[in-house]
C-alpha atoms as an extended CHARMM CRD file, in Angstrom:
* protein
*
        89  EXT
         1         1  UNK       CA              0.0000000000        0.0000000000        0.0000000000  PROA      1               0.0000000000
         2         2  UNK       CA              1.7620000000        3.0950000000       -1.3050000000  PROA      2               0.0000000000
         3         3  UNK       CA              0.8320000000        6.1150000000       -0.1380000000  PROA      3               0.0000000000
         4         4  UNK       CA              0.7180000000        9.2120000000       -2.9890000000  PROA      4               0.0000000000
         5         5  UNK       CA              3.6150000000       11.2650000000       -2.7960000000  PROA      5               0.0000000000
         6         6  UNK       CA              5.3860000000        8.6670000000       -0.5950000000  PROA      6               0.0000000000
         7         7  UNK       CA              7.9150000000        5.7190000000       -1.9560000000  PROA      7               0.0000000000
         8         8  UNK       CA              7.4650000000        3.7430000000        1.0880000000  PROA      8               0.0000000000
         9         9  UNK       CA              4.9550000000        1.7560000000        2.8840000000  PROA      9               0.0000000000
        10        10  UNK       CA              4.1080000000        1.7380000000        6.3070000000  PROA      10              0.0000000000
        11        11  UNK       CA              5.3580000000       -0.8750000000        8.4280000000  PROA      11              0.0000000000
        12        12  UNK       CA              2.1640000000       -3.7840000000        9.3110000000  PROA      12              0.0000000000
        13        13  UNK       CA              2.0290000000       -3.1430000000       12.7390000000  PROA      13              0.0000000000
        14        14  UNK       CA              2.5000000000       -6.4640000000       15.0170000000  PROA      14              0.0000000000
        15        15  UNK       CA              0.3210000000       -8.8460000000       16.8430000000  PROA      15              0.0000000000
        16        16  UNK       CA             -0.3730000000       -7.7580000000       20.4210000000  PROA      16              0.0000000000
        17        17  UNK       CA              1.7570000000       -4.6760000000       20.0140000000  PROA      17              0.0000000000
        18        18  UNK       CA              1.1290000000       -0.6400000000       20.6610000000  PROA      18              0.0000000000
        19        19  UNK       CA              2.3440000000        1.8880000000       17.6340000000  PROA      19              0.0000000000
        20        20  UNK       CA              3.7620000000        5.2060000000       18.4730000000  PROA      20              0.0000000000
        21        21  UNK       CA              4.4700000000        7.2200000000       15.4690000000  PROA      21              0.0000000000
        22        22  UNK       CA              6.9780000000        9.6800000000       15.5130000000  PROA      22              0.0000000000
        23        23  UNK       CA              6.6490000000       12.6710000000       13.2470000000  PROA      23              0.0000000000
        24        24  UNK       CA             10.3580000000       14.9430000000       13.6820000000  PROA      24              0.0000000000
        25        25  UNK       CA             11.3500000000       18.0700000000       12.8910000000  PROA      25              0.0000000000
        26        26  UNK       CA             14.7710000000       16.9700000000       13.8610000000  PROA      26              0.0000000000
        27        27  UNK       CA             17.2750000000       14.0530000000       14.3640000000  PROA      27              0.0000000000
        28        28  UNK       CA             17.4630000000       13.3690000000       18.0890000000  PROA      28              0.0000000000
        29        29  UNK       CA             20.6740000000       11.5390000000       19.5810000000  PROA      29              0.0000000000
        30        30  UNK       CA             19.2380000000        8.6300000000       21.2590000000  PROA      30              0.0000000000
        31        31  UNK       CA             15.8120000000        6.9820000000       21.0260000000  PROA      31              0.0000000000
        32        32  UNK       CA             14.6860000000        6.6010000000       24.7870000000  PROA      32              0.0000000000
        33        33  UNK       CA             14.8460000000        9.8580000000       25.2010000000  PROA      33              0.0000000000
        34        34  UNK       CA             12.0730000000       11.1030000000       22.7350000000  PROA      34              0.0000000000
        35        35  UNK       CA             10.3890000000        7.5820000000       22.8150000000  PROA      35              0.0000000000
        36        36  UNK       CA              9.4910000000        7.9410000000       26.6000000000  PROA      36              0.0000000000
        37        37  UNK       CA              8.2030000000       11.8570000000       26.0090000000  PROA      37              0.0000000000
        38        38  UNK       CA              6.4950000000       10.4460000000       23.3960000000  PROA      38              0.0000000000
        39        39  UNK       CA              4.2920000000        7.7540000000       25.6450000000  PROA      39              0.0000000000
        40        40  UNK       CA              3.7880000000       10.1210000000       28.4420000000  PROA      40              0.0000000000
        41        41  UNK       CA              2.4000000000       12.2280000000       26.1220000000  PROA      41              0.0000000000
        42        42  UNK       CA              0.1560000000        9.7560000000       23.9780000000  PROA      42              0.0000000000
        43        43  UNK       CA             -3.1800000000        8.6380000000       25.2580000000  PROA      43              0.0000000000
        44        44  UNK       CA             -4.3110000000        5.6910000000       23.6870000000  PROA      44              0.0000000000
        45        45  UNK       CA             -2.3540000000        3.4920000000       26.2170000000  PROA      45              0.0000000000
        46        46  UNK       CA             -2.2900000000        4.3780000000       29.8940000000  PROA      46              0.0000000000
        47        47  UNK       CA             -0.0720000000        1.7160000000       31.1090000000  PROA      47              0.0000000000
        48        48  UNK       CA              2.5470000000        2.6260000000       28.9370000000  PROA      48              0.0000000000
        49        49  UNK       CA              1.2740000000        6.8430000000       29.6100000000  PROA      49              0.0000000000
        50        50  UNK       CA              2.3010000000        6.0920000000       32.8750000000  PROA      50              0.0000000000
        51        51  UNK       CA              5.4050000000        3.2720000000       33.0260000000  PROA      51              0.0000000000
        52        52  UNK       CA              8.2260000000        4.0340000000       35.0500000000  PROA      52              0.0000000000
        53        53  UNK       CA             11.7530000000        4.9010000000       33.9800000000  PROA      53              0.0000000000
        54        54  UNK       CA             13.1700000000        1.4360000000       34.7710000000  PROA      54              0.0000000000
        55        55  UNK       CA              9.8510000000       -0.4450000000       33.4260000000  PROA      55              0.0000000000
        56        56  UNK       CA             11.1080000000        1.3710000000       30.2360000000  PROA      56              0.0000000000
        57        57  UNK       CA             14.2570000000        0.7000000000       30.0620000000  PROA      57              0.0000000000
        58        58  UNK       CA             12.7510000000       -3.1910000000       30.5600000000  PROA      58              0.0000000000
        59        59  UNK       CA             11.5440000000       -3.0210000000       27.1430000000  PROA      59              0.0000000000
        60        60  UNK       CA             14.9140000000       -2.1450000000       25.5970000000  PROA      60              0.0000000000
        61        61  UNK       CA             16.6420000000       -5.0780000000       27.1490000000  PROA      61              0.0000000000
        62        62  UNK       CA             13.9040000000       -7.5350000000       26.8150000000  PROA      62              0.0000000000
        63        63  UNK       CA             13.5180000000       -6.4580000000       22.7500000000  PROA      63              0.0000000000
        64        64  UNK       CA             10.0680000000       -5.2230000000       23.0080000000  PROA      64              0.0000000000
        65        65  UNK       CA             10.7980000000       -2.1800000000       21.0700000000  PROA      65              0.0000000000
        66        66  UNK       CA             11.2080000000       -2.2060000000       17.0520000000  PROA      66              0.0000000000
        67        67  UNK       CA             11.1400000000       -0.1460000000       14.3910000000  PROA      67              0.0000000000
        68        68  UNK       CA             10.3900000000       -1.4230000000       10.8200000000  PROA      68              0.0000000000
        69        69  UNK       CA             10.4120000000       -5.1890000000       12.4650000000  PROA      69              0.0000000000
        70        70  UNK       CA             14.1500000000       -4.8220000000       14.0110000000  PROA      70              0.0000000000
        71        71  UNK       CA             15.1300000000       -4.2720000000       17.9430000000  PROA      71              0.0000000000
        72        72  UNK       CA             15.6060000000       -1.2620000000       18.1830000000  PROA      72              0.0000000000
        73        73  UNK       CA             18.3890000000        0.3800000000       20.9910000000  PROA      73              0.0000000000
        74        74  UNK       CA             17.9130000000        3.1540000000       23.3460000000  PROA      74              0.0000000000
        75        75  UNK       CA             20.8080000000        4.3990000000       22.1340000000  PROA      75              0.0000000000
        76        76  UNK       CA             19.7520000000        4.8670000000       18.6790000000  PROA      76              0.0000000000
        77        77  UNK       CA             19.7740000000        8.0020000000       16.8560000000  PROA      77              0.0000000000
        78        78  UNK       CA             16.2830000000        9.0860000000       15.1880000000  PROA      78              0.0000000000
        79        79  UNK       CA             16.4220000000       10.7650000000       11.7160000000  PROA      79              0.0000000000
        80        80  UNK       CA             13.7950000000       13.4270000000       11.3510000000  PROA      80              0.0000000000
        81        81  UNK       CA             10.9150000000       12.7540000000        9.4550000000  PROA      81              0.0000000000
        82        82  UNK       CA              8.1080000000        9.8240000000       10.2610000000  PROA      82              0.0000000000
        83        83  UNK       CA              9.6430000000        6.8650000000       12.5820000000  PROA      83              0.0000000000
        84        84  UNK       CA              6.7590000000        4.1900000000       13.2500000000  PROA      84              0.0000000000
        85        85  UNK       CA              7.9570000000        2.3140000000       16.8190000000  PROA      85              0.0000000000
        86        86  UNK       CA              6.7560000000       -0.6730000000       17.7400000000  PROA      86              0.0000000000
        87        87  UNK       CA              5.8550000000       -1.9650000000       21.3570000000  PROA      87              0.0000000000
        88        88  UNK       CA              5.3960000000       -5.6590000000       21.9140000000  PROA      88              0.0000000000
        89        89  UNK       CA              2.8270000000       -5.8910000000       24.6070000000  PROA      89              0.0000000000
């Protein structure tokens, strides 16, 4: 499914998973950083609205975070633009 004007698709999103989408007017150093803004700010999810610092930081080491289907790393850099994360539930 292309999207006009776009020459990618968008990611499927996973089984049993919650999708935060990114949309940056910047690059950002590392990923945890803007992710966890990101879900305190969102409110389709409250349990993730409201996880703590080291439930977060969980998900990194468990691999419950991707982006386009790979683990992704807190210390990632983000491009700006649209980044689609993934959260395995």
């Amino acid at each position: 499914m292309l999207l006009s004007g776009m020459s990618y698709k968008i990611p499927e999103i996973p089984e049993n998973s919650f999708r935060i989408t990114l949309d940056l007017e910047q690059s950002y150093p590392r990923l945890d950083t803007i992710l966890f803004e990101a879900l305190q700010s969102q409110n389709e999810n409250d349990d993730l609205k409201s996880i703590s610092k080291i439930q977060f930081k969980k998900l990194f080491t468990e691999k419950r975070v991707q982006i386009k289907g790979q683990n992704a790393k807190a210390k990632s850099p983000v491009n700006s633009g649209t980044t689609y994360i993934d959260i395995l539930l």
